[in-house]
C-alpha positions as CSV (number, residue, x, y, z in Angstrom):
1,X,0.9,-9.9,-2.3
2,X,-0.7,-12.8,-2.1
3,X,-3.1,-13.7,-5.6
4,X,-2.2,-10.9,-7.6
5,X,-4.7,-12.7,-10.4
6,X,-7.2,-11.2,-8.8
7,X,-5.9,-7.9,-8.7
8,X,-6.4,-5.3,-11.4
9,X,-4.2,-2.4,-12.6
10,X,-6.3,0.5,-11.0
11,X,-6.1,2.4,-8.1
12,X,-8.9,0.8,-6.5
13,X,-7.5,-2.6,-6.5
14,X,-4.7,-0.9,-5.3
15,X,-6.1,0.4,-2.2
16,X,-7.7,-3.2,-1.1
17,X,-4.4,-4.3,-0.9
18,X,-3.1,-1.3,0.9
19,X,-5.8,-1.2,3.2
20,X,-5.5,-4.5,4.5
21,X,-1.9,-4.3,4.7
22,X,-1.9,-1.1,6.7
23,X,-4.6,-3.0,8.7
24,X,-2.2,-5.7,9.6
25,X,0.5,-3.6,10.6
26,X,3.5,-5.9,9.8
27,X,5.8,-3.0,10.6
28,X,6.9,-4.6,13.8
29,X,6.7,-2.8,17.6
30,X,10.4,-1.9,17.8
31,X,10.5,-0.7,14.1
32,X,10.2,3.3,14.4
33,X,8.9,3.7,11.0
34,X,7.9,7.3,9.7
35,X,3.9,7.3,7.6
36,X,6.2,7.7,4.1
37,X,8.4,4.1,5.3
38,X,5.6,2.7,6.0
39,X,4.1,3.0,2.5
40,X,7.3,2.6,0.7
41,X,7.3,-0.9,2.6
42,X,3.7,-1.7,2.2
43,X,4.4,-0.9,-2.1
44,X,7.5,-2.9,-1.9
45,X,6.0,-5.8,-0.4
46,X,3.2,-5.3,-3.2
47,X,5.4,-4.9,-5.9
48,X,4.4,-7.5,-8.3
49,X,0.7,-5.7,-8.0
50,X,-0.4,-4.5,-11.7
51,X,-1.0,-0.9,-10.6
52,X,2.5,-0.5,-8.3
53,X,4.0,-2.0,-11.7
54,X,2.3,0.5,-14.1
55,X,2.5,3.5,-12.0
56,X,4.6,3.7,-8.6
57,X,4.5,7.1,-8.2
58,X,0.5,7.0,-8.2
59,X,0.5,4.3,-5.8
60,X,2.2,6.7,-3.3
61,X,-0.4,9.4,-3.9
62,X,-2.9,6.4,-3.6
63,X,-1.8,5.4,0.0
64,X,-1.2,8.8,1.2
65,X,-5.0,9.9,0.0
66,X,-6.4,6.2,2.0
67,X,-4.3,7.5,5.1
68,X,-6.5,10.5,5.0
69,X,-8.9,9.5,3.4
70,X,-9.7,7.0,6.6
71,X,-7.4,9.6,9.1
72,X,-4.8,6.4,9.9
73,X,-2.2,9.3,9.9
């Protein structure tokens, strides 16, 4: 996370950052990461964000409705 100043506890500052992270793809080529590691790394790496903080188990259901959401499954 990179300003998390700017970031909001809601799930729609949430999902910017999960959006562009899953955008990025940081996950490597020879990493043979399942969809659910790939979000538990993407909210790990954003774990200072004010949502992840307030409710984790949100966050999850957050990134799993974007996946959808924008069919990146």
């Amino acid at each position: 996370m990179e300003n998390h100043n700017t970031y909001y506890n809601n799930a729609d500052s949430f999902s910017m950052i999960f959006d562009e992270a899953w955008a990025k793809n940081k996950f490597g080529p020879d990493q043979k990461l399942t969809v659910e590691e790939k979000i538990e790394k993407i909210i790990e790496d954003n774990k200072e964000h004010p949502f992840v903080k307030s409710s984790p188990s949100q966050a999850i259901n957050v990134a799993r409705f974007r996946l959808k959401l924008l069919q990146l499954e």
